[in-house]
C-alpha positions as CSV (number, residue, x, y, z in Angstrom):
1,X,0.0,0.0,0.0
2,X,1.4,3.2,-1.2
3,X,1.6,5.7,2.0
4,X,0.5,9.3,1.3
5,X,2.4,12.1,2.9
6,X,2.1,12.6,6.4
7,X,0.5,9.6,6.6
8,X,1.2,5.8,8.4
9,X,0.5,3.1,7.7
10,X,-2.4,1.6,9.8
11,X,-4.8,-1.9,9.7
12,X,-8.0,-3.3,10.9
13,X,-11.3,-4.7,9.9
14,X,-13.9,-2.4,7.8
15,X,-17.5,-2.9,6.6
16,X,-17.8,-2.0,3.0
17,X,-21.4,-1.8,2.6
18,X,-24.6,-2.0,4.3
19,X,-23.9,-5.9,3.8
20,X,-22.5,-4.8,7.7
21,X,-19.8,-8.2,6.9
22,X,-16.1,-6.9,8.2
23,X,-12.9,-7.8,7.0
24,X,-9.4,-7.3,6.8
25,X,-8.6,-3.8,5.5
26,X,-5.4,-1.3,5.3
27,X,-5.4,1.9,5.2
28,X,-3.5,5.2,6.7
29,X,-3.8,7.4,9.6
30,X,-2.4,10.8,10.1
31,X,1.3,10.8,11.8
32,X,1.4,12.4,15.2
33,X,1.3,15.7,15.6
34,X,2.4,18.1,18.3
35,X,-0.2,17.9,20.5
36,X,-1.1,14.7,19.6
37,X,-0.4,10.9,21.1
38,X,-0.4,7.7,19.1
39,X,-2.3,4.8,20.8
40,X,-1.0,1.4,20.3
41,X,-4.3,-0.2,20.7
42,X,-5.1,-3.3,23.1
43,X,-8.8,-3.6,23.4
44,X,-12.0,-2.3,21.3
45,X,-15.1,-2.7,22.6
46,X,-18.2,-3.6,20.8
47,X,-21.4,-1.0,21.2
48,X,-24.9,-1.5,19.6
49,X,-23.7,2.1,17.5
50,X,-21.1,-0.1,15.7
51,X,-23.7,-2.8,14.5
52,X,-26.2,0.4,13.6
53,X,-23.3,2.2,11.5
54,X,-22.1,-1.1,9.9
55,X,-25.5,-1.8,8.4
56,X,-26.3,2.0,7.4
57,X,-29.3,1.7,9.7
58,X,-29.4,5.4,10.5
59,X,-28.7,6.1,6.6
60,X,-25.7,9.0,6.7
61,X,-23.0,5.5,7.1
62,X,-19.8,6.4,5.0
63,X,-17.5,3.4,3.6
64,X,-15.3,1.8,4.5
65,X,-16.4,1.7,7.8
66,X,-14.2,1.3,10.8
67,X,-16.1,1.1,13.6
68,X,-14.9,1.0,17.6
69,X,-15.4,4.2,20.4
70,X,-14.3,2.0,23.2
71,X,-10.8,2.0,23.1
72,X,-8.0,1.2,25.4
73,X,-4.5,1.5,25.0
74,X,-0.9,2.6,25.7
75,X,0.8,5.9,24.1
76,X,3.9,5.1,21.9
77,X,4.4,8.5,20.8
78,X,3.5,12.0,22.3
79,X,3.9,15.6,20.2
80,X,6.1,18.1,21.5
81,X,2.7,20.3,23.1
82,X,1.8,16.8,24.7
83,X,1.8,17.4,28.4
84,X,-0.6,15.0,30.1
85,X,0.6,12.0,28.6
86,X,3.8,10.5,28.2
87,X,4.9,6.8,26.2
88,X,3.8,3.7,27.8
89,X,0.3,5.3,29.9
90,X,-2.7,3.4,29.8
91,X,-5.4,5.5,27.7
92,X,-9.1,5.6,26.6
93,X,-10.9,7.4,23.8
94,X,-14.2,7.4,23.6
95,X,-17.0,8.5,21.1
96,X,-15.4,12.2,20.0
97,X,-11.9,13.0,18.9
98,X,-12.2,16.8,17.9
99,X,-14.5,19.7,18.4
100,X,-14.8,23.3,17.4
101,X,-13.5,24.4,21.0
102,X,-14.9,27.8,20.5
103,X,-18.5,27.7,21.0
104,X,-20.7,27.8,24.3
105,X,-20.8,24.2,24.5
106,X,-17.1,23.4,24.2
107,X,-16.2,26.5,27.1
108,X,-18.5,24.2,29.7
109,X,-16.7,21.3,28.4
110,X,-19.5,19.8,26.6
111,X,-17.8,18.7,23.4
112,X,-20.1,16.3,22.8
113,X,-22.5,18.4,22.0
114,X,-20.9,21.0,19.9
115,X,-21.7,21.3,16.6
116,X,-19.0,20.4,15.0
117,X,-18.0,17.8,16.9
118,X,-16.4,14.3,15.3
119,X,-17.1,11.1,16.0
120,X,-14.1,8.5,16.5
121,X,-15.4,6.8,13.3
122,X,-18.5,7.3,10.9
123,X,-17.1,11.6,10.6
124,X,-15.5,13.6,8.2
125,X,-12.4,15.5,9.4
126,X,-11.3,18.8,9.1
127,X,-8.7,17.8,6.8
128,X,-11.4,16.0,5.1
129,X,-10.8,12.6,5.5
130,X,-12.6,9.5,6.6
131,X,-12.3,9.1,10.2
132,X,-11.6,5.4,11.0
133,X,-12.7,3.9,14.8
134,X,-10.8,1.3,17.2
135,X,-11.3,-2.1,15.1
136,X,-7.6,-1.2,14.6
137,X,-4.1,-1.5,15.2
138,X,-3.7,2.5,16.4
139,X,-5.2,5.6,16.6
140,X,-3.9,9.0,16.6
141,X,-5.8,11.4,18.5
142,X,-4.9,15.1,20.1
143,X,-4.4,14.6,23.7
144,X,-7.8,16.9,24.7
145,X,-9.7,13.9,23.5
146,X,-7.8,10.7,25.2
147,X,-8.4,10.4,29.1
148,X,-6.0,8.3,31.6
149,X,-7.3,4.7,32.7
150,X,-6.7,4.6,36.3
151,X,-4.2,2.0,38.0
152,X,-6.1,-1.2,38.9
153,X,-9.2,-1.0,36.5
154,X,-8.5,-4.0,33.8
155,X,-8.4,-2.8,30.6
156,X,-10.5,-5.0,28.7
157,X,-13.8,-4.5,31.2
158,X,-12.4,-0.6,31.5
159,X,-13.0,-0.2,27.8
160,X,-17.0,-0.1,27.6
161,X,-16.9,2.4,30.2
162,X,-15.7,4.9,27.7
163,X,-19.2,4.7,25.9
164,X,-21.5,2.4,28.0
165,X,-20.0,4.2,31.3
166,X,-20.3,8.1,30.1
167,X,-23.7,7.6,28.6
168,X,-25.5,6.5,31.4
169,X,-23.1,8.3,34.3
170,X,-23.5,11.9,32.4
171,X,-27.1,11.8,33.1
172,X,-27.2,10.2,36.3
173,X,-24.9,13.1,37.2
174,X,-27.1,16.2,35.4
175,X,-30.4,15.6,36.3
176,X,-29.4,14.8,40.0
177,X,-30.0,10.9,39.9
178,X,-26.8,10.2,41.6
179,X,-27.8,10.7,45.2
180,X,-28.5,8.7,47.8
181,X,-31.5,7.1,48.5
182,X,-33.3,8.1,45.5
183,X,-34.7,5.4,43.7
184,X,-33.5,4.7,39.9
185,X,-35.4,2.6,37.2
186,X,-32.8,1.0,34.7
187,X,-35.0,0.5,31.9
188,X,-32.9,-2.6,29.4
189,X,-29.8,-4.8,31.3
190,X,-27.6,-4.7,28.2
191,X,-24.1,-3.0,28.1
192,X,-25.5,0.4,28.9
193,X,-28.2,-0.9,31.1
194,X,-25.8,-3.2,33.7
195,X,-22.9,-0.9,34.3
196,X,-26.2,2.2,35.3
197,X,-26.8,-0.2,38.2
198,X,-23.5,-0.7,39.1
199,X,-22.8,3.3,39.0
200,X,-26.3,3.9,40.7
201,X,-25.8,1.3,43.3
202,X,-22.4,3.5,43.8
203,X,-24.4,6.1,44.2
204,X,-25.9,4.7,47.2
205,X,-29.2,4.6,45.0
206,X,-32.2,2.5,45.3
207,X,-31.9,0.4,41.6
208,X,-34.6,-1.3,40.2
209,X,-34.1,-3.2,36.6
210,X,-37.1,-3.1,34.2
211,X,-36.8,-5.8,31.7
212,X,-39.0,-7.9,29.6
213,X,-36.8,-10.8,30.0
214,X,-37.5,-12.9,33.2
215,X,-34.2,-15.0,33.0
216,X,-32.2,-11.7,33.6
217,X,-33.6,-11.1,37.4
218,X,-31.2,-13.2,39.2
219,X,-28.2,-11.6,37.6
220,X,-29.4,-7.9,38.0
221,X,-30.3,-8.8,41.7
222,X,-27.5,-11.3,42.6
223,X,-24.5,-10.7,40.3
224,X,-25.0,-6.4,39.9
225,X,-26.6,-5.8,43.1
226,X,-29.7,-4.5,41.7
227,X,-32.7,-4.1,44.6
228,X,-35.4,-5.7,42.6
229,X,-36.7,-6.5,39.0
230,X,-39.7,-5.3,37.1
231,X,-40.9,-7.4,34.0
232,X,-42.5,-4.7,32.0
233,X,-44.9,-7.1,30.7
234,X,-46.3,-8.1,33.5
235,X,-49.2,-5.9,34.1
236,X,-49.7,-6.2,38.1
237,X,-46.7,-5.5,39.1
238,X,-45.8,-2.4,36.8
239,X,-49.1,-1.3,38.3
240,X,-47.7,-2.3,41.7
241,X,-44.7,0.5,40.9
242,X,-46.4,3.3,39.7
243,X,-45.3,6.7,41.4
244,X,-42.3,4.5,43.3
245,X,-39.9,5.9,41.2
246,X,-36.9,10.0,41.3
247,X,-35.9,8.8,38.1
248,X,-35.4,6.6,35.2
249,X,-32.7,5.9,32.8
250,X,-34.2,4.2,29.4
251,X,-31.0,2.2,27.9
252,X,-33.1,0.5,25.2
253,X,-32.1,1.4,21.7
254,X,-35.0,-0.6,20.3
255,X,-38.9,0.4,19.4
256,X,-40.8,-0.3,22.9
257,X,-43.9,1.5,24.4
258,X,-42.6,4.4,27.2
259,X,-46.1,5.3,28.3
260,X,-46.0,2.7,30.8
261,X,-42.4,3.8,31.7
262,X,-43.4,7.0,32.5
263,X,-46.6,6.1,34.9
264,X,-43.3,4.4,37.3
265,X,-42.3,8.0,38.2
266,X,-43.2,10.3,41.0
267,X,-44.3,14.0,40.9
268,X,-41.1,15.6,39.1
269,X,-39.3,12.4,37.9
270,X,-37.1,12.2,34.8
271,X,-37.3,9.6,32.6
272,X,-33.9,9.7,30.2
273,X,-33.6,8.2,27.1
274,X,-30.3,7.3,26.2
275,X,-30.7,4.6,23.5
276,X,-30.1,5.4,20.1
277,X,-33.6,4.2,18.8
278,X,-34.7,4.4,15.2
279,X,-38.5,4.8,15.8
280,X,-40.6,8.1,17.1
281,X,-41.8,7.4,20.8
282,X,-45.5,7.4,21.6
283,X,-45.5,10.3,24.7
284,X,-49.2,10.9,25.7
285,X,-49.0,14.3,27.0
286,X,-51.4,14.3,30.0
287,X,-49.6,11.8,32.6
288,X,-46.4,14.0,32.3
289,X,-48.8,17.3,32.9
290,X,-50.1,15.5,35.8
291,X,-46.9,14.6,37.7
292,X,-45.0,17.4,36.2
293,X,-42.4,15.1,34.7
294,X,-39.5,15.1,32.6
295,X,-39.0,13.2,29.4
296,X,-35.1,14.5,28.2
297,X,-32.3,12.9,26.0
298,X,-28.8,12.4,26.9
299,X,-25.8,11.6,24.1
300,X,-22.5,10.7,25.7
301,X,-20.6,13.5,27.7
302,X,-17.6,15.5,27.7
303,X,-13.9,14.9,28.1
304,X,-13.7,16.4,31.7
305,X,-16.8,14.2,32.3
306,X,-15.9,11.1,31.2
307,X,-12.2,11.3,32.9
308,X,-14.5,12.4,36.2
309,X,-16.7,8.9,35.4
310,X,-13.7,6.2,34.8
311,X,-11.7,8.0,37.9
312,X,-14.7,7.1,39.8
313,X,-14.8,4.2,38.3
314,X,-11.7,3.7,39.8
315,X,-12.6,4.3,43.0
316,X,-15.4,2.2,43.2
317,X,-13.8,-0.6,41.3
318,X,-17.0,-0.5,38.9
319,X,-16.2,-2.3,34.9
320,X,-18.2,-3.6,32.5
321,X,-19.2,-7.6,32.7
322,X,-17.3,-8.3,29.2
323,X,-16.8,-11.5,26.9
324,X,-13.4,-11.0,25.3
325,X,-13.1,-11.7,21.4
326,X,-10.8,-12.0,18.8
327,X,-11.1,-9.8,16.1
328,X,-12.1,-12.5,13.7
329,X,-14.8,-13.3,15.5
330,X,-16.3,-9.8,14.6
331,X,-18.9,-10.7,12.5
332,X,-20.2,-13.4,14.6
333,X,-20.6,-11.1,17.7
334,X,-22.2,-8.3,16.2
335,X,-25.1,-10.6,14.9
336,X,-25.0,-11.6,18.8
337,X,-25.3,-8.6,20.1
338,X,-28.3,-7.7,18.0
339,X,-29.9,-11.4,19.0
340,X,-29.1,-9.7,22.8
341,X,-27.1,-12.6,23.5
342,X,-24.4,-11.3,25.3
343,X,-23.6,-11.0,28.9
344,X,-22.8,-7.8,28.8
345,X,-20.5,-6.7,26.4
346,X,-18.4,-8.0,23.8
347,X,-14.8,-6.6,23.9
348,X,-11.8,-7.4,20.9
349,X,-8.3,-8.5,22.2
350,X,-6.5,-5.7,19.7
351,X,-3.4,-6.5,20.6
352,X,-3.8,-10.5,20.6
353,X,-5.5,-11.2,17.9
354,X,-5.2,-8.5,15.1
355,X,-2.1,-9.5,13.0
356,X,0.7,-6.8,12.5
C-alpha cells in the first residue's frame, strides 16, 4: 500500500457496505502531531452504534467503515505540546476525537454536543478525510480527547466504560440521579443498562431493573446488586410501581412503548432516554402534565466528564461484565449482540488477535 504524505500506515477490519460483513482492510492514519499521542491499541469494545453504522441503519454511514469508540491502549508516541501524557500510559478514547472548541458548548466542556463535533469513526475530518474507529491496530488522537485509565481498572472491562460508562453516568450526574436514596429505574440490562446499576448502586441509590426478560432477574439482583426487578410485561406489578420511582434511565435502543415507563415515576421524575432508537416514541401528553415530569435525552458526555466517570470508576472498582473476542470473531458477535445474547459486552483483544 502506497503511504500518502504525512500519513502511516495503519490496519484493521472495515465494513464496505450495508452488507455490515467486516474484513481485513489497510489503510493510513495521520502521523502524530504536536499535541497529539499515538495509541498502540489493546482492546475495542463492541457497542450496539457499531452494529447500527455497519449496516447503514441510520442512513448518513460512509465506507469503508471502521467502527470501535471504546478504546483502550498505551501511548507510543507523544507531540512536542503533549503534556498530560507520556509513552507507555494506559489511555481511553471514547465516542469524540475533535470539536470546534470555540462555541458555548465546548467552554462548559460539553464537546459532545458542539456542533461540529467528530465522532471517533462514521465523521468527516477537518482535513477532510474518513475518520476510521478502534477495530484497529492504532489511533492518533490530540491529547484533549484521550483520558487516563486509572491503575487497577482491567483494561478489557475498563474499555466499555468509555461509551457504555459516560452515557449512562453523564445523566445520572445532570439531572441529580446520583444521590442517595433516591430510587432509579434501569429500563434494558444490556451493556448500557448493567454498568447504570452498578454506578447507581455506587451512588448509594435505590436500583430497580425493568426488563421484559425474566431469566435476567437473578443476575441484576445477585451478580450487579440490583434491589429488585420489574418485568414490564407483567401488568400487576408495573401497576404495583407506579409513582415509586426519582428517576429513570431508558438504555433501550429498540422500538418499545414508554407510556408505561413513565406512569413508574413520581411527581417531578425524569425519565432519560439514552438509547439510540430508530423509531418516534409514543409520549401521551397528559400523565407528564399531571406529575409534572421530565422526558429528556442524553448523548455521551464531555472529556472532563468522562475522565470524572472512569476516575470514579476507579474508585469504586466498577467495569463492564465483558466477553473477550478475537477480532475474527467480529462478524459473529455483532449478529450476537443484535440477537441480545451477550452478557454484557463483547470486547476485541487488539493486541492478541489482530495481526501486525
Amino acid at each position: 500500500m502506497a503511504v500518502e504524505k504525512d500519513t502511516q500506515k495503519a490496519f484493521g477490519w472495515a465494513a464496505r457496505d450495508s452488507s455490515g460483513i467486516l474484513s481485513p482492510f489497510n489503510f493510513t492514519r495521520r502521523v502524530n502531531g504536536d499535541s497529539d499521542v499515538t495509541i498502540k491499541i489493546l482492546y475495542c469494545g463492541i457497542c450496539h452504534t457499531d452494529a447500527h453504522f455497519v449496516k447503514n441503519e441510520h442512513g448518513f454511514t460512509v465506507y469503508p467503515l471502521v467502527p470501535g469508540h471504546e478504546i483502550v491502549g498505551e501511548v507510543v508516541e507523544v507531540g512536542s505540546n503533549v503534556h498530560k501524557f507520556k509513552s507507555g500510559d494506559k489511555v481511553g478514547v471514547g465516542c469524540i476525537v475533535d470539536s470546534c472548541g470555540a462555541c458555548d458548548n465546548c467552554k462548559q466542556d460539553l464537546e459532545n454536543y458542539c456542533p461540529e463535533m467528530v465522532f471517533t469513526y462514521g465523521s468527516i475530518t477537518s482535513e477532510g478525510r474518513n475518520n476510521f474507529g478502534g477495530y484497529s491496530d492504532k489511533i492518533v488522537v490530540d491529547e484533549h480527547y484521550v483520558v487516563h485509565i486509572p491503575c487497577g481498572l482491567p483494561l478489557d472491562s475498563a474499555a466499555p466504560l468509555l461509551c457504555a460508562g459516560i452515557t449512562v453516568y453523564s445523566p445520572m450526574n445532570y439531572f441529580g440521579l446520583n444521590r442517595p436514596g433516591l430510587h432509579l429505574g434501569v429500563v434494558g440490562l444490556g451493556g448500557l443498562g448493567h454498568v447504570a446499576v452498578k454506578f447507581g448502586k455506587a451512588f448509594g441509590m435505590k436500583v430497580t431493573v425493568i426488563s421484559t426478560s425474566p431469566s435476567k432477574e437473578r443476575d441484576a439482583i445477585q451478580r450487579l446488586g440490583a434491589d429488585s426487578f420489574l418485568i414490564s410485561r407483567d401488568a400487576e406489578q408495573m401497576k404495583a410501581a407506579v409513582g415509586s420511582m426519582d428517576g429513570i434511565i431508558d438504555t433501550v435502543s429498540e422500538s418499545h412503548p414508554v407510556a408505561p415507563l413513565i406512569d413508574l415515576l413520581k411527581a417531578h421524575g425524569k425519565f432519560v432516554m439514552v438509547g439510540a432508537g430508530t423509531e418516534p416514541l409514543a409520549l401521551p401528553p397528559i400523565p407528564l402534565l399531571l406529575g409534572r415530569k421530565l422526558v429528556a435525552g442524553s448523548n455521551t458526555g464531555g472529556i472532563k466528564e468522562t475522565q470524572q466517570m472512569i476516575d470514579f470508576a476507579g474508585e469504586h472498582n466498577i467495569t463492564a461484565e465483558v466477553e473477550v473476542i478475537p477480532i475474527d470473531y467480529v462478524n459473529t458477535a455483532i449478529e450476537r449482540l443484535v440477537k441480545g445474547d451477550v452478557r454484557y459486552r463483547f470486547v476485541i483483544d487488539i493486541a492478541n488477535t489482530l495481526p501486525a
